[in-house]
C-alpha positions as CSV (number, residue, x, y, z in Angstrom):
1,X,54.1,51.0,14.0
2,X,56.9,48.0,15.1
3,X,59.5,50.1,12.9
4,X,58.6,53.2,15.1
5,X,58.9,51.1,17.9
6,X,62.1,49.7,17.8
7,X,63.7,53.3,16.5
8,X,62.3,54.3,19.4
9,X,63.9,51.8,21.6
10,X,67.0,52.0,19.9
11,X,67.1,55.6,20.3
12,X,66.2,55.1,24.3
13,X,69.3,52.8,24.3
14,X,72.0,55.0,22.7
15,X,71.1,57.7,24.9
16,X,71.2,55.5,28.1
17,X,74.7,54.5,26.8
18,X,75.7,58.1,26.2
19,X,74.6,59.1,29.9
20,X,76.4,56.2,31.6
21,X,80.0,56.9,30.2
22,X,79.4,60.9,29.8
23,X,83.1,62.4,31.3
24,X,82.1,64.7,34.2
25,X,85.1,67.4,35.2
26,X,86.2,67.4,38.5
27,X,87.2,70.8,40.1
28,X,90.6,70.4,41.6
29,X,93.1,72.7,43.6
30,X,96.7,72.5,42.8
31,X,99.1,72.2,45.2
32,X,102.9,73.7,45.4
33,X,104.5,70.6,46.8
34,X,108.5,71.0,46.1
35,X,111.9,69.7,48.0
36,X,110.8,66.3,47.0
37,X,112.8,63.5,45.2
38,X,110.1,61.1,43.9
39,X,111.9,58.7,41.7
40,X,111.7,55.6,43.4
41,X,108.0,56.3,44.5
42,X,105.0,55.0,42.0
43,X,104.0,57.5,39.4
44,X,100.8,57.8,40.6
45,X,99.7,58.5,44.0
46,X,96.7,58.9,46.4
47,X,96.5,60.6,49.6
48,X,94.0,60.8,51.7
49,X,95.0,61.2,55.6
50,X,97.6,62.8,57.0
51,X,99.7,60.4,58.3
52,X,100.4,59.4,54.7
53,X,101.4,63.1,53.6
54,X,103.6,63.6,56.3
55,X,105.3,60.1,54.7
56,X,106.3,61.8,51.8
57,X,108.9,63.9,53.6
58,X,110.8,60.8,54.5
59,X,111.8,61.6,50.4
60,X,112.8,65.4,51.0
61,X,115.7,66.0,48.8
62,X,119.3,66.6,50.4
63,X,119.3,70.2,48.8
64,X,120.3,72.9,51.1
65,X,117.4,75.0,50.5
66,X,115.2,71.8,51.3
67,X,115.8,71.2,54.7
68,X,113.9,73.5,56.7
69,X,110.8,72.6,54.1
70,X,107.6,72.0,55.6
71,X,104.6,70.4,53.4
72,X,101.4,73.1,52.6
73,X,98.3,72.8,54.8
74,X,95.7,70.4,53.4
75,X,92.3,69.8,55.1
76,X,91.9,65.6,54.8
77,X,88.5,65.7,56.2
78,X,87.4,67.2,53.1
79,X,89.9,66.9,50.8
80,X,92.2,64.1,49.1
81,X,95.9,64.8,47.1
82,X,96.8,63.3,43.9
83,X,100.3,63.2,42.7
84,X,101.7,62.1,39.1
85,X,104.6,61.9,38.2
86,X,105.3,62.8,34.4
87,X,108.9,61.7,32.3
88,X,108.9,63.1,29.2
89,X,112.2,64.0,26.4
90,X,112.4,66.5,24.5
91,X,115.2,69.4,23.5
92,X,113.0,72.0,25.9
93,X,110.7,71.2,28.3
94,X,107.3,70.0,27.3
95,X,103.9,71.3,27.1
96,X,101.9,69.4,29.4
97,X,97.7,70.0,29.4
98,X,95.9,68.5,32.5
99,X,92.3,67.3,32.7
100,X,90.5,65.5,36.0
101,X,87.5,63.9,35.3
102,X,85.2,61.0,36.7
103,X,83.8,58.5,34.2
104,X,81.6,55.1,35.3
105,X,82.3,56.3,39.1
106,X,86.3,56.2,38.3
107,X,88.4,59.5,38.7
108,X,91.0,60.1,35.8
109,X,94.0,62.0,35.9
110,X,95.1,62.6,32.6
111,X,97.9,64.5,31.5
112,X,99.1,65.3,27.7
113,X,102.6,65.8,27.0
114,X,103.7,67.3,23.6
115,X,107.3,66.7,23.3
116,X,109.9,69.5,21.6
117,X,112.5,68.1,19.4
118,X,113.7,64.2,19.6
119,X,116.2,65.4,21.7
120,X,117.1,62.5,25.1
121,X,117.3,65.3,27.7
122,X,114.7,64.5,30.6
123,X,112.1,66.6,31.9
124,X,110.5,65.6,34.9
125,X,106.9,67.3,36.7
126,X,105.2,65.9,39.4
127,X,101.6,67.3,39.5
128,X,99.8,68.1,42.8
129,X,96.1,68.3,43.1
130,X,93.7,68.2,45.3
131,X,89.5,66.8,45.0
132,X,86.7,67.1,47.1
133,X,87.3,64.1,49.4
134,X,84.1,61.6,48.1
135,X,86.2,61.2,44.4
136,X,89.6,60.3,46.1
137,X,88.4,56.4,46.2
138,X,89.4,55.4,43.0
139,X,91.6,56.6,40.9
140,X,93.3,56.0,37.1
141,X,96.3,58.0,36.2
142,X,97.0,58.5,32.4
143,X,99.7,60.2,30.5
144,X,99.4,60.5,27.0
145,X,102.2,61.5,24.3
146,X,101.5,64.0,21.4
């Protein structure tokens, strides 16, 4: 009866662990966000009012095609925009596979890059998304080599 007892308990407690750090996918939007030049920006960012988005077109690239470039609509009072900013080498440009989740009340941004070749040639991406505005809080951005 006390051997049932504690299997039981044990049991109880390995679920209750499993719950608590179960990875929940967060539905996102991407976003076409060019003309920018981003490399002196951090690689991960978080916006969440307009004010700040408008900021990023103090970085609008010198291109001639970029200067009449005006930012797509997004709707802050429901919505937050995450950016990361992926460097990878390779002798062609990368795969990259993207995944948003929340785990213990913390959004992830993850992105896996699988390298071609061993080449020293750059690739660049920044990634625009947006989430539903009550996940934009706290984020962690990850990028992960294959």
């Amino acid at each position: 009866m006390v051997v049932m007892r504690k299997i039981a308990l044990i049991g109880i407690f390995l679920i209750t662990i499993s719950v608590c750090t179960a990875q929940k996918d967060i539905i996102y939007d991407d976003v076409g966000i060019m003309c920018l030049n981003l490399s002196g920006l951090s690689r991960g960012l978080i916006i969440s009012t307009s004010d700040e988005y408008k900021e990023l077109l103090k970085n609008l690239s010198p291109h001639p095609e970029c200067t009449s470039y005006s930012l797509p609509e997004i709707d802050f009072n429901s919505k937050t925009l995450l950016g990361l900013r992926v460097n990878s080498k390779g002798c062609s440009a990368p795969e990259y596979f993207r995944r948003i989740y929340m785990v213990n009340g913390e959004v992830v941004f993850n992105v896996d890059i699988k390298e071609n070749g061993m080449c020293k040639m750059l690739h660049q991406v920044t990634y625009w998304v947006t989430i539903p505005k009550e996940f934009g809080e706290k984020v962690q951005f990850i990028t992960n080599m294959k």
